[in-house]
N, C-alpha and C positions, 0 to 999 in steps of 0.2 A: 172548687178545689180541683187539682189537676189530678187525674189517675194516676196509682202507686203503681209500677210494672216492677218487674222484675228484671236483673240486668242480662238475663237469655234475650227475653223480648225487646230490648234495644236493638240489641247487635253492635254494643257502642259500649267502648274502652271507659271503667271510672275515670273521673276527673284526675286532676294529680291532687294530693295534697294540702299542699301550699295553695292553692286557690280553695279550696273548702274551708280550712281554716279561716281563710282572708273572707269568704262570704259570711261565715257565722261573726267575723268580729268585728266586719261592719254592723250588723244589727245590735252588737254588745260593747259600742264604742268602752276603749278606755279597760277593757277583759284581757286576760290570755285563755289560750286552750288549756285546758286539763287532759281531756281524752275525747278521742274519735273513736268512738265505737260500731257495732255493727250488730243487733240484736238475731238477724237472721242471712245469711251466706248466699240465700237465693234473692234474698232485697236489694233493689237500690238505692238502699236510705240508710244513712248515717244519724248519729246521734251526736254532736258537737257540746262537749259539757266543757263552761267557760265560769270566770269567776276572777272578782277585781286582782287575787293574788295567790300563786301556787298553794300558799299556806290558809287560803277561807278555808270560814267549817262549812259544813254542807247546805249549812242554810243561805249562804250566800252565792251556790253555783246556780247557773242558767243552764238550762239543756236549747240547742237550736237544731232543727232538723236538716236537714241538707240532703238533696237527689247527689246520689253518689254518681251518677251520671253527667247531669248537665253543669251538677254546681251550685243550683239555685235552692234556695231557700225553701223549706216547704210551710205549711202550716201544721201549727202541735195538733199532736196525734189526742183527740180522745181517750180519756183514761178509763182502759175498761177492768181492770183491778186485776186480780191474781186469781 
């Protein structure tokens, strides 16, 4: 698994948008986005929550992680609870 940095330690501008999007709904053909969210401001990790249609219930959303940097997909985070 690739090291999580921070986006200081880049030195490199988030991705746009529209291409984060586009990398999470490749892995969730046939989804739209819900929310791109951002758990921590000094991260460079997005949280891409997608689902077959605006109106699913929650059990039918996907969460996909995304380097808010490169754009590239990361792998799900270990659940370490509350």
């Amino acid at each position: 698994m690739a090291p999580r940095v921070s986006r200081a330690e880049t030195g490199r501008a988030p991705a746009d948008l529209d291409r984060i999007a586009a990398a999470a709904l490749k892995s969730k053909p046939g989804e739209v986005v819900l929310y791109i969210s951002k758990s921590d401001e000094e991260s460079a990790v997005l949280t891409v929550t997608t689902a077959a249609s605006t109106s699913a219930p929650v059990s039918g959303m996907h969460s996909v992680i995304v380097d808010e940097v490169t754009g590239q997909i990361l792998p799900p985070r270990a659940s370490t609870g509350f």
